[in-house]
Structure formats: C-alpha cells, structure tokens
Backbone bond lengths (Angstrom), bond angles and torsions (degrees), N, CA, C in turn:
res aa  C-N    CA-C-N  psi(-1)  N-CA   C-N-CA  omega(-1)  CA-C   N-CA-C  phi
1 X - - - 1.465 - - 1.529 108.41 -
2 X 1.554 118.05 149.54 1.215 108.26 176.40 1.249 92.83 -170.30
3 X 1.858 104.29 163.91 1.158 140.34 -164.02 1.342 120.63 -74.78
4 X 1.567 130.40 112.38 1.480 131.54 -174.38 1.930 92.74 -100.81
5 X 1.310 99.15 131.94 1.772 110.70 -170.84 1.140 116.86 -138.91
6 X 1.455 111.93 118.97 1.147 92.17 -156.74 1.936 107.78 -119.86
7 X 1.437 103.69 130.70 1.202 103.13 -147.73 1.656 112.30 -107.45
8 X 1.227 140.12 99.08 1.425 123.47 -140.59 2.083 89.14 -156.60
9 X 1.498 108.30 152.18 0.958 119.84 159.69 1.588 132.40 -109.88
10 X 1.192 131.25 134.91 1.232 169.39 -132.14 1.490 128.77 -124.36
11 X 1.412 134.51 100.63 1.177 122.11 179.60 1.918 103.31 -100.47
12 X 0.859 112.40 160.95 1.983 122.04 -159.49 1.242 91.65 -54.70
13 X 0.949 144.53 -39.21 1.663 129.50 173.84 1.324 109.02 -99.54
14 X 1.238 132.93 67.48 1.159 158.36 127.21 1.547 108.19 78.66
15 X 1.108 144.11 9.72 1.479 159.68 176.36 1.635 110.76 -58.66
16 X 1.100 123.20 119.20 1.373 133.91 171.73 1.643 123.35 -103.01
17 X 1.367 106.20 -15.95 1.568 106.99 -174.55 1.383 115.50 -86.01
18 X 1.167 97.47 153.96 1.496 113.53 175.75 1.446 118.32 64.54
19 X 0.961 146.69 6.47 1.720 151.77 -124.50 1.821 99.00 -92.34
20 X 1.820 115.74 -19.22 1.462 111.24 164.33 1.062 122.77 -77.69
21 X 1.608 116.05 -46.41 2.072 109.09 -164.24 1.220 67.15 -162.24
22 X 1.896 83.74 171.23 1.600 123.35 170.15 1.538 114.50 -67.41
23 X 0.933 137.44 -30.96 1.643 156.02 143.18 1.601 101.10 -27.17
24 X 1.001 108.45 -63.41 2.008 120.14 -153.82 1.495 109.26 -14.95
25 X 1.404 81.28 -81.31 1.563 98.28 -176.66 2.259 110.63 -132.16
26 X 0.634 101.56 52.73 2.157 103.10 175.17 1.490 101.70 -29.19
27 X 1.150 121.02 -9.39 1.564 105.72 -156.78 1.577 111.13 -63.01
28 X 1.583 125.81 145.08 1.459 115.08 -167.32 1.200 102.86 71.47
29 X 1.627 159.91 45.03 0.814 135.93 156.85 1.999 119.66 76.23
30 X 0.828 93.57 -7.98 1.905 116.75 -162.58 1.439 97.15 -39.04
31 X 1.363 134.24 102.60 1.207 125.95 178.23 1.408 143.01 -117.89
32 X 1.860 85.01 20.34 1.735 110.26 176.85 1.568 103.51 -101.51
33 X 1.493 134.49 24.42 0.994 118.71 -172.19 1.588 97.98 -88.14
34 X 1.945 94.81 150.27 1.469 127.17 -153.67 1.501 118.19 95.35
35 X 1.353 121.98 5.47 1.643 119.46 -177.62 1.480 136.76 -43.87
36 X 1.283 91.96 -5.97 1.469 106.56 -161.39 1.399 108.09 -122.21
37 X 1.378 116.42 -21.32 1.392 115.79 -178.48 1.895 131.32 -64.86
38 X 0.970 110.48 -32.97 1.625 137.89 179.65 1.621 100.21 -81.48
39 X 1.795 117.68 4.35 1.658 106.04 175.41 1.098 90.05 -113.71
40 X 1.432 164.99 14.06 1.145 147.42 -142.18 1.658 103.68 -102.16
41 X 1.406 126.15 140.58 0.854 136.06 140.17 1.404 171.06 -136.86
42 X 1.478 156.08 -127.96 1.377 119.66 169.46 1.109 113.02 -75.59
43 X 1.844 126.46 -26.40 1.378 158.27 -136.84 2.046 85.43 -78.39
44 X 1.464 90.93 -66.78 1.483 130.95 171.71 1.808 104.16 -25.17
45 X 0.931 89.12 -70.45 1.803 107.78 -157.84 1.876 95.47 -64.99
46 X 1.239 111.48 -43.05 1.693 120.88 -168.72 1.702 74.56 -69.20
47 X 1.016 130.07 -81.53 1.358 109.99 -154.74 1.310 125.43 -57.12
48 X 1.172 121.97 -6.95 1.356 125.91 -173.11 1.678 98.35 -91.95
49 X 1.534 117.31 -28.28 1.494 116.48 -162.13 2.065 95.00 -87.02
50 X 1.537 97.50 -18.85 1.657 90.51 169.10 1.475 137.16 -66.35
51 X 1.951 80.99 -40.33 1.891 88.18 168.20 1.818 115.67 -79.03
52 X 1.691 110.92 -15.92 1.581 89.23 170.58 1.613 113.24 -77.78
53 X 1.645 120.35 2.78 1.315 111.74 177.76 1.549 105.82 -86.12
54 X 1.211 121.86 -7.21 1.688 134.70 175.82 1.505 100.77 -70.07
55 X 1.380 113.31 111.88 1.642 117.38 159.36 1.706 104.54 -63.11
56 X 1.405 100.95 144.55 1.307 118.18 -166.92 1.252 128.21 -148.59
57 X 1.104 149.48 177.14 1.978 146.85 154.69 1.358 82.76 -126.77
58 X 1.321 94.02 -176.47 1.788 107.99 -175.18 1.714 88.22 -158.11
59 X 1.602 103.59 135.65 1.278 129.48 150.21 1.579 125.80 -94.87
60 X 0.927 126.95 91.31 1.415 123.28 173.38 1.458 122.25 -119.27
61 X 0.890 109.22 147.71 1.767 136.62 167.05 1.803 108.38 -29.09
62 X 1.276 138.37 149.58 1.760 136.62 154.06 1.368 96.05 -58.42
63 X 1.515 158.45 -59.10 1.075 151.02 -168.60 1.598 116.62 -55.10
64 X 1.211 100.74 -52.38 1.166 104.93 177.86 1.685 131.62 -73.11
65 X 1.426 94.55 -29.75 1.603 110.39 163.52 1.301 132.00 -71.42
66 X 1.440 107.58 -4.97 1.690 116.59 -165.11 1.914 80.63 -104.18
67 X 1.627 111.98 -62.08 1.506 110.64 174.92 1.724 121.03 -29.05
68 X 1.430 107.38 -52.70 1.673 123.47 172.21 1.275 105.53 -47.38
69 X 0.986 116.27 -83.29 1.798 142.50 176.77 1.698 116.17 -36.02
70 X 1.561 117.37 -29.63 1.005 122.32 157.58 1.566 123.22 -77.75
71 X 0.926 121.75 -10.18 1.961 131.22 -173.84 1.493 102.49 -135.96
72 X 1.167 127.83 -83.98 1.872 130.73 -159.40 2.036 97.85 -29.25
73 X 1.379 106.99 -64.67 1.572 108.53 -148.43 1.817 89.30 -67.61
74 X 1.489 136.20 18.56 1.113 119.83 -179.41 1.394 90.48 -138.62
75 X 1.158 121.35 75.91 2.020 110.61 -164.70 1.577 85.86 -170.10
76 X 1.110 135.30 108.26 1.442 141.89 161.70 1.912 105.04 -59.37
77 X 1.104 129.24 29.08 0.864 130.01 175.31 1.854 133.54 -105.87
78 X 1.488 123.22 138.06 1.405 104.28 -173.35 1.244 125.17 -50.36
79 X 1.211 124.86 -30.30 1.567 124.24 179.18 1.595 104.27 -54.96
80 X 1.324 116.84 -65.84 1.868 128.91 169.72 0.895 111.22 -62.99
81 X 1.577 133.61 18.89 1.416 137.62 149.23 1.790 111.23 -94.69
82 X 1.007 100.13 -35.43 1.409 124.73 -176.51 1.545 114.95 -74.53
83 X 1.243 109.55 -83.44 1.709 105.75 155.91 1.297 123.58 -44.27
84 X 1.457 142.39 -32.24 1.366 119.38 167.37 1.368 103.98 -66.02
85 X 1.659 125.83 -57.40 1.703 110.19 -160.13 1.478 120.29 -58.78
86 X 1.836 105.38 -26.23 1.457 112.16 171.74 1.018 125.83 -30.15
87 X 1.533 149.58 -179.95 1.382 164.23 139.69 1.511 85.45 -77.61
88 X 1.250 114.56 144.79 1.343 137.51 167.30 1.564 107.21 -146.45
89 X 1.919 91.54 124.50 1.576 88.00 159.75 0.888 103.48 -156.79
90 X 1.855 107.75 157.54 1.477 119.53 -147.01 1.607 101.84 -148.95
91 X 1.488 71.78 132.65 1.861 93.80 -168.60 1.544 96.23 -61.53
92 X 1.218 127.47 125.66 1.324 102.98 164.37 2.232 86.28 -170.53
93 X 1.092 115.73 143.57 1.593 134.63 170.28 1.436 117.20 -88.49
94 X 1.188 115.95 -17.61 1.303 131.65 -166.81 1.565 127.60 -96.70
95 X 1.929 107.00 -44.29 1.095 122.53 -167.30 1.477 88.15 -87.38
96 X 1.453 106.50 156.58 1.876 98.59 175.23 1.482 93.70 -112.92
97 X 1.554 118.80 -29.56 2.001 122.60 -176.22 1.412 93.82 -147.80
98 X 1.776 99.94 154.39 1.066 109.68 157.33 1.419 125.26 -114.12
99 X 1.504 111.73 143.57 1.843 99.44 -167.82 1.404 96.26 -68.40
100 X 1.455 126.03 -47.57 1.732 123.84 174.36 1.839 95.06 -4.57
101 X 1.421 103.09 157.07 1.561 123.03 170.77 1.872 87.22 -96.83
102 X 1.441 91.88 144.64 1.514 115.83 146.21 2.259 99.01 65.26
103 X 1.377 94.90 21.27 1.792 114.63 155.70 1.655 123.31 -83.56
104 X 1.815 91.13 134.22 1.478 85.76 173.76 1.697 95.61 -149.12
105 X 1.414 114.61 125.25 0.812 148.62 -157.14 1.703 87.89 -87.05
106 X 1.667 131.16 126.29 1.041 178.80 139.02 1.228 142.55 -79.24
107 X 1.667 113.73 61.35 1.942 129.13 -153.50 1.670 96.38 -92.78
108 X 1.169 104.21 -144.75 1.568 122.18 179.52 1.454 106.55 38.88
109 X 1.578 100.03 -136.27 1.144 109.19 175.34 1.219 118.45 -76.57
110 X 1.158 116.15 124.44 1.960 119.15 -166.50 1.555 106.34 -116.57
111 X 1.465 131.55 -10.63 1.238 131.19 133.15 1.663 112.26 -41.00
112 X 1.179 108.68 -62.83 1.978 99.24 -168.42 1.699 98.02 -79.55
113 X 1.353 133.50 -12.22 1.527 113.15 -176.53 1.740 92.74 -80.37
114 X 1.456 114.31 -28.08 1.465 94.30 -179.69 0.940 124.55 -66.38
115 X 1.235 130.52 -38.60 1.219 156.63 -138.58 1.621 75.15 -88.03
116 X 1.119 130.05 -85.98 1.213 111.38 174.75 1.297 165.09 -11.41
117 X 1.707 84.46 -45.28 1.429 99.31 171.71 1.309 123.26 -83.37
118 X 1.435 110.42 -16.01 1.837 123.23 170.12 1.068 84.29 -86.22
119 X 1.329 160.90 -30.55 1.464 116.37 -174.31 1.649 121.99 -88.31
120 X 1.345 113.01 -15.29 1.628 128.79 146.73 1.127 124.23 -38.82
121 X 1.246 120.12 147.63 1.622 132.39 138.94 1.311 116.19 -21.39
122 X 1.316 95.90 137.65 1.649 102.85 163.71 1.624 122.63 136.56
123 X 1.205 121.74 -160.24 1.720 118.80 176.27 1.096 87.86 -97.96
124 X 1.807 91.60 -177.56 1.907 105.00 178.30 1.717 108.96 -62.18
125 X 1.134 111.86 170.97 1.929 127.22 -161.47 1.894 73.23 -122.25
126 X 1.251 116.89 122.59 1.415 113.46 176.38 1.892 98.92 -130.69
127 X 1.247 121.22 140.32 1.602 141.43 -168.37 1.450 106.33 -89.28
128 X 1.098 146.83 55.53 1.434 126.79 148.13 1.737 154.12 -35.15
129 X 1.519 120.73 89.20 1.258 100.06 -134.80 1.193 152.67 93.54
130 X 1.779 108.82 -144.11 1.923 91.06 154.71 1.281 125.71 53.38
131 X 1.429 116.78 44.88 1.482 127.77 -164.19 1.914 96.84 -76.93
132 X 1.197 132.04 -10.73 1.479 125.85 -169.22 1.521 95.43 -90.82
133 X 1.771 103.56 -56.25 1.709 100.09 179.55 1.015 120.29 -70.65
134 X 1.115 125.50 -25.88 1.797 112.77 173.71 1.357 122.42 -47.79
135 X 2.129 104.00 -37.46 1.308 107.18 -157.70 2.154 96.40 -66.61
136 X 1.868 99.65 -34.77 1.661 88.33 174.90 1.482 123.54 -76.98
137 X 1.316 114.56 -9.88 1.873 104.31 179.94 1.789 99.33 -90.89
138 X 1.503 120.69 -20.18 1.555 128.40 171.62 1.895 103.82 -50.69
139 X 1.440 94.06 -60.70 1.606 100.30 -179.61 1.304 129.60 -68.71
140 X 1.421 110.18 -21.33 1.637 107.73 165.90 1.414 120.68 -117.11
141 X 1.463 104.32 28.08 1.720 110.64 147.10 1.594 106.89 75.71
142 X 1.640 117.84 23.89 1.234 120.35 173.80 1.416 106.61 -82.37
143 X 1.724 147.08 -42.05 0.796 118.08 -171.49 2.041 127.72 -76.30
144 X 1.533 104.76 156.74 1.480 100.80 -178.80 1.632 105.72 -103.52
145 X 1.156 123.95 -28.06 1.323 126.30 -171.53 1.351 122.68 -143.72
146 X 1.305 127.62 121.73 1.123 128.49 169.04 1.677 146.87 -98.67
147 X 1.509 118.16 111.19 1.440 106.70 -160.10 1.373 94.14 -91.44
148 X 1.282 109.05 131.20 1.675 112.19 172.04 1.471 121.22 -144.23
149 X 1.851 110.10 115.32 1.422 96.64 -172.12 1.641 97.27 -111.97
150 X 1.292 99.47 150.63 1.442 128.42 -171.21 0.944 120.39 -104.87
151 X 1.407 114.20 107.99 1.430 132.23 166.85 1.126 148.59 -65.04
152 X 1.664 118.00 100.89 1.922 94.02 -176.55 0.993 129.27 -61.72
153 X 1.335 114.94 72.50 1.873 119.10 168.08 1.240 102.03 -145.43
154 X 1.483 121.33 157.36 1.862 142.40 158.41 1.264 78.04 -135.53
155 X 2.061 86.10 132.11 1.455 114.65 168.60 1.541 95.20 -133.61
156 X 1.279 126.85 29.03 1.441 107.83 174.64 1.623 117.73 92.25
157 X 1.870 88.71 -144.32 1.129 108.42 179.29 1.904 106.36 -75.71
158 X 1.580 118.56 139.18 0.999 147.73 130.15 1.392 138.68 151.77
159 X 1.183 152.14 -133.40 1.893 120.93 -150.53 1.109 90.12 -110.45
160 X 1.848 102.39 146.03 1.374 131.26 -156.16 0.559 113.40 -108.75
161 X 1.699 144.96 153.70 1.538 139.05 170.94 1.397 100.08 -68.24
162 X 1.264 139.43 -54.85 1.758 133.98 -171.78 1.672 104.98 -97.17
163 X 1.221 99.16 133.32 1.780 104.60 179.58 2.106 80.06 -112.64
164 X 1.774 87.88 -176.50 1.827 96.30 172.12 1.289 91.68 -68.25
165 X 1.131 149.77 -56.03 1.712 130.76 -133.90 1.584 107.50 -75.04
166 X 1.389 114.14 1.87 1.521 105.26 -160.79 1.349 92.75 -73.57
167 X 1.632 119.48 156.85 1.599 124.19 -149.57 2.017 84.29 -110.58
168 X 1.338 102.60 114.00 1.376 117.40 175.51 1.766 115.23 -50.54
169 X 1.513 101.21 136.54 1.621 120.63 -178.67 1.079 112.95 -177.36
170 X 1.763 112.71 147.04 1.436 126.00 170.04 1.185 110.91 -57.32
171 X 1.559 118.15 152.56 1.695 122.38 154.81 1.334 107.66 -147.01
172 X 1.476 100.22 157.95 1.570 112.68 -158.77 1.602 95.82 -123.37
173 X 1.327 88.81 129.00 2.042 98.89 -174.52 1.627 96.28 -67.10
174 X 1.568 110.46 127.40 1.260 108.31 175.79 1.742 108.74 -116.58
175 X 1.306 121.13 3.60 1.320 120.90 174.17 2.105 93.79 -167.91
176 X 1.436 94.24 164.28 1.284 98.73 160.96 1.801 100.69 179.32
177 X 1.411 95.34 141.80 1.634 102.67 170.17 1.634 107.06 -137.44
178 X 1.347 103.42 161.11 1.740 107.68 178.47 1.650 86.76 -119.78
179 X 1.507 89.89 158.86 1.600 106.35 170.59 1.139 129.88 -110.51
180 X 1.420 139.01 156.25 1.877 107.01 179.66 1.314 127.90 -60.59
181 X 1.160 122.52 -14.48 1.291 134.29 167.81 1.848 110.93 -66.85
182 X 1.578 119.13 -28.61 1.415 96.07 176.96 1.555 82.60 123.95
183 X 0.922 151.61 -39.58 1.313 147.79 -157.28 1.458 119.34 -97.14
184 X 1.939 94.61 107.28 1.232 123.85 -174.07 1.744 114.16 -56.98
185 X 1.658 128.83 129.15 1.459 110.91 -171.17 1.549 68.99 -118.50
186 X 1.266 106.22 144.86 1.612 121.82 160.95 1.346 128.09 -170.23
187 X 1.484 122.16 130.31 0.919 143.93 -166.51 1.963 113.04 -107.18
188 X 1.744 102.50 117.72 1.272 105.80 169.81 1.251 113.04 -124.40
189 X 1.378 117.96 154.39 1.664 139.70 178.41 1.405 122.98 -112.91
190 X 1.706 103.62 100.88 1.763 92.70 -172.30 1.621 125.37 -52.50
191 X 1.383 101.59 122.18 1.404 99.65 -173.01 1.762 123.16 -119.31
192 X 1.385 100.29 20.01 1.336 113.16 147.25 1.500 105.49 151.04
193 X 1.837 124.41 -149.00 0.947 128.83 174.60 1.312 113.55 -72.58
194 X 1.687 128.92 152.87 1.244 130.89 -171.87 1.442 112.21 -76.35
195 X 1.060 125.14 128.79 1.597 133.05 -152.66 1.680 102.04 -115.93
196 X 1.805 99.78 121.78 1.214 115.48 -162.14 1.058 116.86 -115.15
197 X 1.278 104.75 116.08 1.802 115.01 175.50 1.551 133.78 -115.69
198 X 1.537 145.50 -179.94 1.116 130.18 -177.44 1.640 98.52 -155.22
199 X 1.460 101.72 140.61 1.534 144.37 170.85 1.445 116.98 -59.53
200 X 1.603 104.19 -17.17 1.859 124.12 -179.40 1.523 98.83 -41.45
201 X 1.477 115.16 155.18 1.323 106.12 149.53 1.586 103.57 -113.59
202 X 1.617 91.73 168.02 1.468 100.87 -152.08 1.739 108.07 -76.83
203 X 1.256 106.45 -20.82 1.773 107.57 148.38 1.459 102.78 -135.01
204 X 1.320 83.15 115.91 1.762 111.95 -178.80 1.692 88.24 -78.69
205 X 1.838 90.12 164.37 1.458 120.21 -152.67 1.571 82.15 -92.96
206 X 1.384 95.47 -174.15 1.656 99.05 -154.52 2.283 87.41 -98.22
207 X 0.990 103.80 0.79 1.715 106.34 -176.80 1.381 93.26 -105.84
C-alpha cells in the first residue's frame, strides 16, 4: 500500500496555475503566469533538494506531462535527474506513449488504475500540478497527504487546487516552514473525518 501526495504550489487565494512562466499554462486568458518565481529562496531550494532525495513515482495529468517532457529531460539538473529515472504515469485517453524514459501511460478509468497503484508495491505516487486530475483523485478521496506551499500573492481568477467536489476530511499539520520571502511550506496528513463543533452557548440568550 502506498501514499498518493499531492504536492503543488499555491498563491493565498487558492490559484495553482501557471506558477513557472507566462508560457506555462495561458489557458483562460491567465495572465499572472510565473507567480511564484521572484519568491524563491535558499530556505526554498534546501527543501525542495530534500524531497528530490525522496524515492518516488509520479502521477500526472497529459498537460502537465507534455509541459515536464518538454523542459526536465533537457535540464542537467537533480529534479530532471529525478523525473526522468522515476516511473511516471499519466492520466491521459489521448496519448497512446510517451517518448519521456521510464512513462506509462494510464487511459480508461484512472480512478481504478489509481486505486491500484496505491494498493501495489512501491514508493509514494506523488501529484505534480495536474490541476484537472487532482480535481478527480480530490473527489474520490485518493489523496493521503498534501504538500502545499503558499504564496504571497492573489491574482484572482484561475485553476485552484480545491474545486466543490473535493470529498471532505480532517488533516493534521505534519511539518511546516516559512521562507524569507513569506512563503509558507507545509505539509498535511489526512487524519480522519472533519470534526464538528459549535460556539452555541449551552443556554442560549433569549435573541
């Protein structure tokens, strides 16, 4: 059994797109893409070089895999060392192969191939991106953990890490760091049903 995580960045009003360049993703008009780039720091980078020391697979989106696949496998860098040797697989109906090394293409029903693949062997299944599939593994309660760093910016309109359908649950902060730039890194672990309480008093006022 194993852990699907899903690891994505965030500006304060909840926006996930585009967060590398103006290129990324335009879709909708989207015209803050790169939001995230101008916060980066050393704080930043050490943590990012911890999770490429994390063995991993990766689930991602056709959008997001064609974006990867166009930059990582040409980047002398550990991350594009990391994502090529990975297992990668990508939800997608459309693509039949990917030239990427070490891709496996994942059609039909992509609820039950996941479902699958957490119940297999292996390292954690971690989400990069992939703002369409998240919104279906959000709604059928596949993910266990969420890495989400937070950005000091609101840009408005465009695609969110949480839509309505995401299937409601507690989570328990299991790490968190800020950077000098302002940017919250934090990590939660669903840790059960959302637990409901009330502010009532126990003899309410006569209004």
């Amino acid at each position: 059994m194993r852990d699907l995580v899903v690891s994505s960045f965030v500006t304060l009003d909840g926006v996930m797109q585009a967060p590398g360049g103006p290129e990324e993703d335009p879709t909708g008009g989207f015209a803050y893409g790169g939001w995230s780039v101008t916060a980066w720091d050393e704080t930043m980078m050490e943590t990012m070089g911890e999770a490429e020391g994390t063995p991993s697979d990766y689930v991602l989106g056709r959008k997001t895999y064609e974006i990867f696949a166009a930059h990582w496998p040409h980047v002398d860098d550990p991350m594009g060392v990391k994502l090529t040797e990975s297992t990668k697989y990508v939800a997608s109906n459309t693509l039949e192969d990917g030239d990427w090394a070490n891709t496996v293409v994942i059609g039909g029903d992509v609820v039950a191939r996941v479902r699958e693949l957490k119940d297999g062997d292996g390292p954690p299944l971690r989400v990069l991106g992939s703002s369409d599939l998240l919104q279906t593994l959000a709604a059928n309660d596949l993910v266990d953990e969420y890495q989400i760093w937070i950005f000091p910016v609101v840009v408005g309109k465009g695609k969110r890490l949480f839509g309505d359908d995401v299937t409601a649950a507690g989570y328990a902060l299991a790490d968190s760091k800020v950077s000098t730039t302002g940017v919250l890194m934090t990590t939660y672990r669903k840790s059960g049903p959302v637990e409901i309480g009330s502010f009532e008093l126990e003899e309410p006022t006569e209004a």
